[in-house]
Structures are given as C-alpha cells and as structure tokens.
C-alpha positions in Angstrom: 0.0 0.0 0.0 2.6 2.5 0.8 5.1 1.0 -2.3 4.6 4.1 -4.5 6.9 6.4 -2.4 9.7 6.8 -5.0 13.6 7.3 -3.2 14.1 10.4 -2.4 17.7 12.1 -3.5 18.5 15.1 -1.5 22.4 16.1 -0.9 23.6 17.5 2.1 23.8 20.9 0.6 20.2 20.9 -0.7 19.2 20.4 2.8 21.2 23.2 4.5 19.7 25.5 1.4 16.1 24.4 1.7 16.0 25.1 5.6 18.7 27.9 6.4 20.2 25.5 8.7 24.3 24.6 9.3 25.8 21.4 9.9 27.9 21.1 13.1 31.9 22.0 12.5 33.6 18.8 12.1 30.8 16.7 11.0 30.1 15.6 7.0 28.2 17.8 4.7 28.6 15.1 1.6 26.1 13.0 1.7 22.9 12.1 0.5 19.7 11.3 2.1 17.2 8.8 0.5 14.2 9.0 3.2 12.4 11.6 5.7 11.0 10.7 8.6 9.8 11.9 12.0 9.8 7.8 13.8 13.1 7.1 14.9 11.7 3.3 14.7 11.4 4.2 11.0 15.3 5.0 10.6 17.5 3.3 8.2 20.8 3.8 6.1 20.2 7.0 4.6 17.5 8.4 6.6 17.3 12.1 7.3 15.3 12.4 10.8 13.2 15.0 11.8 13.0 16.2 15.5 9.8 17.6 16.0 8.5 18.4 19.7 5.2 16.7 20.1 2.4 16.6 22.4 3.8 14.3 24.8 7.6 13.8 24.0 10.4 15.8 21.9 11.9 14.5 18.6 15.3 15.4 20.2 14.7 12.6 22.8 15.1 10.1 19.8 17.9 11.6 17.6 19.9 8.5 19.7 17.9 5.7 18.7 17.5 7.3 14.9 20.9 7.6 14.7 21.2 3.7 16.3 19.0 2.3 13.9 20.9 4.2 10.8 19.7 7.9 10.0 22.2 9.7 8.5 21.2 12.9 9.5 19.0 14.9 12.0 17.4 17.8 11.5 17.5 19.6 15.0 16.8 23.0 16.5 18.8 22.1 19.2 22.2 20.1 19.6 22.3 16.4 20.9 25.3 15.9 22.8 26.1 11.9 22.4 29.0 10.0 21.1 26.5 7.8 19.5 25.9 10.0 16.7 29.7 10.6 15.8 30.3 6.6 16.3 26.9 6.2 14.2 27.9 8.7 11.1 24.5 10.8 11.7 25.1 14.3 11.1 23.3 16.7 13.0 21.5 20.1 11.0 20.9 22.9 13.0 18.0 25.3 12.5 15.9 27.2 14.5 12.9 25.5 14.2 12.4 22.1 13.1 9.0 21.8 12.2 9.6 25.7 10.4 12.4 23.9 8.6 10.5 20.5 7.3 7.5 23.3 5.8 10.7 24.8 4.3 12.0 21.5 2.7 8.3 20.9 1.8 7.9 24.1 0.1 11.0 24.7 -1.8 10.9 20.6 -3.0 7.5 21.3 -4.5 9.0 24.7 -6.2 11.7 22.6 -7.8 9.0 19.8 -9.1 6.8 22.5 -10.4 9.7 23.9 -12.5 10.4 20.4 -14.4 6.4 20.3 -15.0 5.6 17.9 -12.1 1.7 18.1 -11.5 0.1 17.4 -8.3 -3.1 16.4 -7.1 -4.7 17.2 -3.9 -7.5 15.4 -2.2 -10.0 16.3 0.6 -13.5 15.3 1.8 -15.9 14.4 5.0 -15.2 10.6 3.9 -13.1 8.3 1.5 -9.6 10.6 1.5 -7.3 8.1 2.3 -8.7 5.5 -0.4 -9.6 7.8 -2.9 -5.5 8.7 -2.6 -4.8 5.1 -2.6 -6.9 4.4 -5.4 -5.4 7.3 -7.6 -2.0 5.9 -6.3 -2.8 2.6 -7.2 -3.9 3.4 -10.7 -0.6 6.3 -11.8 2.0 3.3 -10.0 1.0 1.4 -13.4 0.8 4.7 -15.7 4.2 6.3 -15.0 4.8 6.1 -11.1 3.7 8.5 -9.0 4.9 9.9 -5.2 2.0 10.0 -2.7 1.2 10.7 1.1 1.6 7.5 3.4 -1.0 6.0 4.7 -3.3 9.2 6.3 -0.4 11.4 6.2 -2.8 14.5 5.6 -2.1 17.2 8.6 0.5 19.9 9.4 3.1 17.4 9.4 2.1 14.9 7.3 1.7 17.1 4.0 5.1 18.4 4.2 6.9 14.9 4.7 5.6 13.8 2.4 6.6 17.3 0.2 10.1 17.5 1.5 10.9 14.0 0.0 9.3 14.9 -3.5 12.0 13.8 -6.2 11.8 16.1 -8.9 11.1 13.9 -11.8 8.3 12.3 -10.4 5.6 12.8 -12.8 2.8 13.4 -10.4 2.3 13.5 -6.8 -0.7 12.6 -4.9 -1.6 14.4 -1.4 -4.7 13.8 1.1 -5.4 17.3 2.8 -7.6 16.5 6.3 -8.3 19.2 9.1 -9.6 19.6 12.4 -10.2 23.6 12.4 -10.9 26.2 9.9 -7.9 27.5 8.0 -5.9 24.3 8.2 -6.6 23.4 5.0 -5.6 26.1 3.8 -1.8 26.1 4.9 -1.7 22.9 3.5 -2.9 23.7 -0.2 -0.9 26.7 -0.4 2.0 24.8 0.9 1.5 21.9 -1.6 0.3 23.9 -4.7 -2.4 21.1 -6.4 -2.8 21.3 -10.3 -5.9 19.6 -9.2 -8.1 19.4 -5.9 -10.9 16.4 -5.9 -13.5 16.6 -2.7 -14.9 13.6 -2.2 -18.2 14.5 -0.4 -19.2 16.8 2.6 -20.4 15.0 5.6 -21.0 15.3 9.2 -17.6 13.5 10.2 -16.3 16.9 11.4 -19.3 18.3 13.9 -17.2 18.0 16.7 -15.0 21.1 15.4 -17.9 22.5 13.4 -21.3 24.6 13.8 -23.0 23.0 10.5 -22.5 20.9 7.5 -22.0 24.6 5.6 -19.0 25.2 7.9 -17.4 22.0 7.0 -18.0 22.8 3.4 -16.1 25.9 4.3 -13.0 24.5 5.1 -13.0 21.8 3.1 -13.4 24.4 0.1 -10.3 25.9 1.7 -8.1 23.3 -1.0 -8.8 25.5 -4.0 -6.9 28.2 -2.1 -3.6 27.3 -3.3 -4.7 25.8 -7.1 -2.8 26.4 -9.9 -1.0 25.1 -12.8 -4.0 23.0 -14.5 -6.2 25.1 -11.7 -8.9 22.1 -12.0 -11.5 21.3 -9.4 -12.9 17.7 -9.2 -16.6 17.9 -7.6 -18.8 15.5 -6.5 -22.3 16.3 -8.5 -24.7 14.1 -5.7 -23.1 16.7 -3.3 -25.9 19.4 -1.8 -23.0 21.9 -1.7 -21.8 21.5 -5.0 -22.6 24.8 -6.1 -21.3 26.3 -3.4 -17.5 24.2 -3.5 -18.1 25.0 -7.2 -18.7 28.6 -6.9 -15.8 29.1 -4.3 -13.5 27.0 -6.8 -14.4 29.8 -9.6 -13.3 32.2 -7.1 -10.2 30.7 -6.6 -9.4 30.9 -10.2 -10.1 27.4 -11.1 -9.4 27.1 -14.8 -11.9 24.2 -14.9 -14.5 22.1 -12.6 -15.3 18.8 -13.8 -18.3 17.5 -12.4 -18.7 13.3 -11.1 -21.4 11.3 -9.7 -24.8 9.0 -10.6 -27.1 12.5 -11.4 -27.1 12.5 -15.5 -25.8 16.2 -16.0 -22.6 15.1 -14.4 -19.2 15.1 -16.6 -18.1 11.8 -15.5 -21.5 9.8 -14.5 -21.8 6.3 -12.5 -23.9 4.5 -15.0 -24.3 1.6 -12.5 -22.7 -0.4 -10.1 -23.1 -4.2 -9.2 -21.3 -6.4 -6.4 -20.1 -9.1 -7.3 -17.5 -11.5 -5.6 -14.4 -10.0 -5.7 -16.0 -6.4 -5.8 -17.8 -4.2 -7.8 -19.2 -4.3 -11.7 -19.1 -0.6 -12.7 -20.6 0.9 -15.7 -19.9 4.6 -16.4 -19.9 7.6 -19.1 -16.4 9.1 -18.7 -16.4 12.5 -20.5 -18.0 10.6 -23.3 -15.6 7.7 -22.8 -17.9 4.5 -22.2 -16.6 2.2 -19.7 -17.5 -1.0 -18.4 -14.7 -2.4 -15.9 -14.3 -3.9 -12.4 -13.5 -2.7 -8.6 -11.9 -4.8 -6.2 -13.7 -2.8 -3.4 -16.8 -4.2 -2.4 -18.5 -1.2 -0.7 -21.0 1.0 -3.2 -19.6 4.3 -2.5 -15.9 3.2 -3.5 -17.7 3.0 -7.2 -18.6 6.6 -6.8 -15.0 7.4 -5.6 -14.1 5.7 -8.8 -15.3 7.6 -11.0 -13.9 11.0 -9.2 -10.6 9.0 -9.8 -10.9 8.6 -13.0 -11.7 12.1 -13.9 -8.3 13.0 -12.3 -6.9 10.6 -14.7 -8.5 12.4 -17.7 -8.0 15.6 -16.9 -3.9 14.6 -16.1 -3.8 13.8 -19.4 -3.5 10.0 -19.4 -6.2 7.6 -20.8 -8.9 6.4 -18.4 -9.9 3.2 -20.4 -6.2 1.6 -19.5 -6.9 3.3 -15.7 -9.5 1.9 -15.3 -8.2 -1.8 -16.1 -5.8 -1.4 -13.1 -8.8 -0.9 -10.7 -9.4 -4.9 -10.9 -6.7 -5.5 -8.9 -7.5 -2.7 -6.1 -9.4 -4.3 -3.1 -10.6 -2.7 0.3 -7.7 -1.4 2.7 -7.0 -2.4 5.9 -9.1 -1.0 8.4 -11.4 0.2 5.8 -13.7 -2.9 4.3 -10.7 -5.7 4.2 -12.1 -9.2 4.7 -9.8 -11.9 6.2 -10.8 -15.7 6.6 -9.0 -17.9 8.8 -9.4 -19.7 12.2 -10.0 -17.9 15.7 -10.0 -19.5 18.8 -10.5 -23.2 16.9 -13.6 -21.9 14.5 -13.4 -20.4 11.1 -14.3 -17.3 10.4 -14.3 -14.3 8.4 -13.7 -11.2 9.6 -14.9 -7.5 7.8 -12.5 -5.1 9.3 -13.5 -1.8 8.8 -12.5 -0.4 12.1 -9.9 2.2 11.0 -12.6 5.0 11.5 -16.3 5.8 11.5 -18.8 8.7 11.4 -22.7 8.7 11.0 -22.1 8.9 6.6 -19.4 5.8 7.0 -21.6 3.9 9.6 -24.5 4.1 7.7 -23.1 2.8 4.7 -21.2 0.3 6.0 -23.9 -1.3 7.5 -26.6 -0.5 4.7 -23.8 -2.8 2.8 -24.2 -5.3 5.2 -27.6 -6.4 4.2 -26.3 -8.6 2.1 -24.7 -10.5 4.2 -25.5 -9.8 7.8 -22.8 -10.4 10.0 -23.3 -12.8 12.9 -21.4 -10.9 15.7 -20.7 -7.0 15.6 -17.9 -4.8 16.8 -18.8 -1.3 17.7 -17.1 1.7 19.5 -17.8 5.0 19.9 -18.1 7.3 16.9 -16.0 10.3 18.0 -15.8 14.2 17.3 -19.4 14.8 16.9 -20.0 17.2 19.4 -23.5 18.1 20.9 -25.0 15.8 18.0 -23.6 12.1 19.5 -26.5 11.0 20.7 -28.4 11.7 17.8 -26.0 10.0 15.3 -25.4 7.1 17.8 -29.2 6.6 18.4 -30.1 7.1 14.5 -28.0 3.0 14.3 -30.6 1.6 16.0 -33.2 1.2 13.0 -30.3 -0.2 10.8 -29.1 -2.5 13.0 -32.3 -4.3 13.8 -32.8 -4.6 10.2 -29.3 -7.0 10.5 -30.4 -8.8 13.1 -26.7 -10.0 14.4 -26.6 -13.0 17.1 -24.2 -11.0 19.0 -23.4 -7.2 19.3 -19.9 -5.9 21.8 -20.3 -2.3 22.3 -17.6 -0.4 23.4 -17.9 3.2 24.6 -20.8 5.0 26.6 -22.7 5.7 23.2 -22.5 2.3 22.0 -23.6 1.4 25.1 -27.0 3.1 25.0 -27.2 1.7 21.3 -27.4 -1.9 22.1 -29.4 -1.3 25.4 -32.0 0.4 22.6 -31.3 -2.8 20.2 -32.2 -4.9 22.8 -35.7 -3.7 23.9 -36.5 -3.7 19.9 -34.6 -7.5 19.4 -34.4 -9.9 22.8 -32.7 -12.1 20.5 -29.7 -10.3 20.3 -27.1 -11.0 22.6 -25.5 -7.6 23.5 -22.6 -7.1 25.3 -21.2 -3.9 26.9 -17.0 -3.9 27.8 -14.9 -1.3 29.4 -11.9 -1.9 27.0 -10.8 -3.4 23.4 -9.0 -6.5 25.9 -12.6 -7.3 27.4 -13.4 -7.3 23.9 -11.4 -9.7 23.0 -11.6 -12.3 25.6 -15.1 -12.2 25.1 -15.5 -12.6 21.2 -13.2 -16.0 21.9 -15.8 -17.2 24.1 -18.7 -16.3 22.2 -17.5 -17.2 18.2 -19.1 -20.2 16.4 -17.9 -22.3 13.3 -18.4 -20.1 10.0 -19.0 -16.3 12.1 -19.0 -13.5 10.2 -17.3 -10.6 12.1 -17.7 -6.9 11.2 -15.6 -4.3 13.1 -16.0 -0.9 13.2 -15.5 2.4 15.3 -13.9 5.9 15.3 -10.0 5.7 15.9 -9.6 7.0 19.0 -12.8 4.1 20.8 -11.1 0.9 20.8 -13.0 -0.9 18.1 -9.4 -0.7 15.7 -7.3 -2.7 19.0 -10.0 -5.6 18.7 -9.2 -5.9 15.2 -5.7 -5.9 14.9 -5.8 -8.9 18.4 -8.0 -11.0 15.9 -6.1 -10.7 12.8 -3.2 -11.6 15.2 -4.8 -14.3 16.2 -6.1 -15.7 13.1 -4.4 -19.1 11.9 -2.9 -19.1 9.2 -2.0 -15.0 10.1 -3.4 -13.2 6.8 -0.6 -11.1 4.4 -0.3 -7.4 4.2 -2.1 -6.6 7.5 0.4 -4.0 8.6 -1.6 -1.3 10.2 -0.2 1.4 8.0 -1.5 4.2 9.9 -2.6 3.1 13.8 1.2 2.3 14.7 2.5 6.3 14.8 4.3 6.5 17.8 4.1 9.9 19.8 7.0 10.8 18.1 5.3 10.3 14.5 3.2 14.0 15.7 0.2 12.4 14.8 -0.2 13.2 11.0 -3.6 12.2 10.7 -6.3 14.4 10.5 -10.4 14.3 9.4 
C-alpha cells in the first residue's frame, strides 16, 4: 500500500539551502539522504530524521535511537550531545525550528517539481480521502509512477513529509489534505500547490469542530486556495453543496470544474454499479468515454470514488480506459472494508474489518452494505468528534441494526452502550454485550465465536474498536498477508499526522 513512495535524493547541501540550517563543525556535509521521517523506529541507512516536539515527547529525545538504527542525518533545533551520533555517522543540522524547517523543505521541494512540470493532485472530503488517494496511487503506479502521502499522512506534518521527500522527476504526486479547524486546510494547499483538488463529499464527520454541515463545506473548500498550474476542481455532482464548492473553486481561479457522480448532468457519471464476488461491476460515461470495468472494493460508495478517480486521470492527461483496467486488482484497505478468513479460537471465520474509522455517513453505509450478508457478531465503539449531535448520530444505528439482526453485538464506549441497550428492547434475540476496553473485547468474542462467524468491526479511531481488530487478525491461523496497520502504529513521536 505504501510502495509508490519513490527514493528520495536530497544532498547535504540541498538540505542546509532548503532550511537555512548549518551542519555542526567537524561533521560531514557530503552526503545524500534517501528518506524523511519523524519515527526514529522508522530509521535506516540514509534516513534524514526530523526532531519535531510533540504533544507528549520531543523528537530530540530520539535523535539517539534514529541515529542507532541508521539515519544519516537529524534535522534539529537544538544540539544532541552523544558519542553515539559521531560513532553512528548521523550528522546533526541545526536550525531554528524544526517543524519551520521541514514546511521549508516541503515548500521549496515542490518549487523545484513545479519547475520540471511535475503536477500534483490534492484530495479532501468528510469521507473516503485516504482510499480515494490510494486508489489514484494505485492506478498512476502502473501509468508512470507517482509519489503519494503515506497512509493518512494528511495534517500539518504529514503534507510536508511527504513534500520534503518529493524527487523532482516524479511525474505526479498525490496528497490527502484533512483538518480539524478552519484555515488548516488552507496552509496545506498553499504549501503543496495542487494542479488539481478532488472533494470527495461533505459529511458530518467533522461536527465535533464545526457549527454546521456549511462550515465544513467551508473549510474543506479551503483546497482551492492554493490551485494552480492546470487550476482544476474535481466535484462530487450528488453533493448538496456543490454549487457552493463549485462557486468558491471559480473564485479561486479554477481554470476548470469537472463534475462526477450518478445525477445525468454530471461530466463523469456512474452509469451503474453491481457487487459481485471479488467487488464491484461498474458501468460509467467518462467525459464521453464509455466504460465497463471492475473494482476490487466491495462497498457501493468506492464505485462513486471511482469515477472521481478517474476524472483525475483524464484531466492529467493520461487515458482512463487503461486506468480503469488497473482498478481490478485494487481491493478494500486495511481497516477500511478488508475481509480476512481464517481460524479464531478453533472456529473459522471471516472477519470484515472496517475499524480504521467511523462517522454517522461511513456507519450508515457500512452497515446498509451489510444487508447482504448480515454479519453474525458486531464490533462497535464509539463514533467520535461529533460534538453536541452524539446522541443523535449514535441513536439514528438503531433502526439499521435491527434490520441485521446480528446474534451478537460488543459495544464499546458510553454511546454504543446506549445503542445496544436500545437494540435490545427492539430485538431480545440479540445477545448484547457492553466492555470497558478493546482486551474485554477480546476475551469475550473468543468465548462467544461459532464455526463459519461473520465478524464486522468498526469504530472511530480514537474508541477501541481498531485494537479488537488488529488482536484478531493476530490471532487468526494461518496470520493473513499485508495486514500491517499502516497508519494506527504512529508513535508519539510520529506528531500524529492524521487528520479528518
């Protein structure tokens, strides 16, 4: 999943340029770094580490251990005296002020793409960012290689690590913009300069930081702020503030807005869409390009997403027909949709692990796609960051989870508590459980699993729901292939690049 980062080349001298910093007398300024990162853990031969100060610890704490496990350089605002980094080769970079200096590197690497003719596209929305970006990834890998964000590297730090390793000759670059606040956005897109800026949709994932849906809109809008080159706006048609995004896009000095979605007047228009399998059967009008192809994905909005993709594809120049071949191979992402089979606690089973996130839009689709196949015990923590409209969004589940009629429901979290209290004065047949923890959990699913279970997971982040998925997919006999968590394991010293 994270395989289209290209190397990174960046001398010594690029550095100290880019950030206005100085190497330490007596320490190497030839060399080159092939990697960027802020995780010490993350270090290897030719790593340049970052010390940022986070929340709860300070980068500088781990130039040791980056240095230990290989980095060849530290960007510091302030000197580490250890013989470890002299014994280890890592050079130390002084500036005033780290995080200052990676926006810097960010900046001035995007500059120096822009000049060759590298494009980027930039990708926001209430829901689907991180897939959409995967997706696009995904598809441009196969059509020329392409350098995007890893995993749900979308915030203040995120965007510009993901800049500040940008080789120049990549041909595009793909960035996922997320925000907590109003304005945030908007450093990030003028940071990152998109040729492009797709929105996926505007949903209520943000009320926690937000008065109304319009608000979110807002600052989500905030992406066409730094658009240039191409100057192209990708906008969901099926959207009620599509006038509105496309209004503030034209205001923005978008050159073009190309219009997706099922509604006929849109540009690129979802024809149909039928699961089957190993996915999805799509049917679509692509600019006038008919298309008939499949989606490993097996949720329906991942077909709308799709088509979004694709108009990127167009509008980049490169022919959506053979993009859309690649999609057959593109299947849901861990955390998001993936389906593992295997045995747990003696019983086979198949697990549904969608437990990387979840707001009222992505919890009611993910269990309106259930009713195909109702799972037989359900997962569910808190949904989180919705502010003074939680109990509405958490009591609206209710009516769509009596329609699935699991055997077993596990809440976890005081709002998924009053949930299955509610489900079980509408269903006394439903077993439902309430823990204090994602270990509780755990123990109890073992006891309570049957031969041939289906399992679906899901919950916000920050509730628990994600620790009972990754214990069972540890668990599972024979372990499944390619569950890393690619975006769960950020240590405090990753400064949490995630963001809604």
């Amino acid at each position: 999943m994270n395989n289209h980062l290209p190397l990174t080349a960046l001398h010594a001298i690029e550095i100290q340029a880019r950030t206005g910093g100085h190497i330490v007398a007596g320490q190497s300024a030839d060399f080159v770094i092939t990697d960027i990162t802020i995780d010490s853990r993350r270090c290897h031969e030719g790593s340049l580490f970052v010390a940022l100060p986070g929340k709860q610890a300070d980068g500088h704490d781990f130039v040791v251990a980056a240095a230990k496990n290989g980095a060849r350089a530290a960007l510091v605002s302030r000197l580490i005296d250890d013989p470890a980094l002299s014994a280890g080769g890592c050079t130390q970079i002084l500036v005033e002020d780290s995080l200052q200096a990676l926006g810097d590197l960010a900046v001035r690497g995007r500059i120096a793409h822009q000049k060759v003719g590298g494009r980027l596209v930039g990708i926001t929305g209430s829901v689907g960012k991180t897939g959409s970006k995967e997706m696009l990834a995904h598809i441009l890998q196969r059509m020329g290689g392409c350098h995007a964000n890893r995993a749900s590297f979308n915030n203040h730090v995120g965007v510009p690590l993901t800049l500040a390793a940008l080789p120049v000759d990549t041909p595009v670059a793909v960035q996922e913009m997320g925000m907590n606040a109003p304005g945030e956005i908007a450093d990030l897109s003028l940071m990152a300069g998109p040729d492009i800026a797709l929105i996926t949709c505007i949903a209520d994932s943000h009320a926690g930081f937000f008065a109304s849906l319009a608000d979110i809109a807002a600052a989500k809008a905030e992406i066409f702020d730094g658009l240039c080159g191409l100057g192209v706006a990708v906008l969901n048609r099926d959207d009620e503030f599509f006038d509105e995004l496309s209004r503030r896009a034209k205001l923005a000095g978008a050159n073009r807005i190309i219009s997706f979605g099922a509604s006929n007047d849109s540009e690129f228009c979802l024809l149909s869409s039928t699961a089957t399998k190993n996915g999805r059967k799509i049917e679509a009008d692509c600019g006038g390009v008919q298309l008939c192809f499949s989606l490993g994905m097996r949720a329906p909005h991942w077909a709308l997403n799709a088509i979004g993709i694709l108009a990127v594809i167009e509008t980049l120049g490169l022919d959506v027909t053979e993009a859309a071949r690649h999609l057959v191979d593109f299947s849901d992402l861990p955390g998001r949709g993936a389906q593992y089979n295997g045995i747990f606690n003696q019983q086979p089973i198949t697990l549904v692990d969608d437990s990387y996130n979840a707001g009222p839009a992505s919890m009611g689709a993910a269990l309106a796609e259930l009713a195909s196949m109702p799972p037989q015990i359900m997962v569910l923590s808190d949904m989180l960051e919705l502010g003074d409209g939680a109990g509405t969004a958490h009591d609206a589940l209710v009516p769509l989870l009596t329609r699935l009629m699991p055997r077993e429901v596990i809440a976890l979290g005081p709002e998924m508590g009053r949930v299955t209290a509610a489900l079980a004065a509408a269903c006394p047949t439903v077993a439902c459980h309430v823990v204090d923890d994602s270990d509780q959990a755990t123990n109890l699913l073992a006891r309570i699993v049957q031969e041939n279970d289906r399992i679906f997971i899901k919950g916000s982040n920050g509730s628990g729901a994600h620790h009972v998925a990754n214990a069972l997919i540890a668990g599972l006999n024979p372990k499944p292939e390619n569950t890393t968590d690619f975006a769960r394991h950020a240590g405090l010293q990753e400064g949490e690049p995630h963001a809604a």
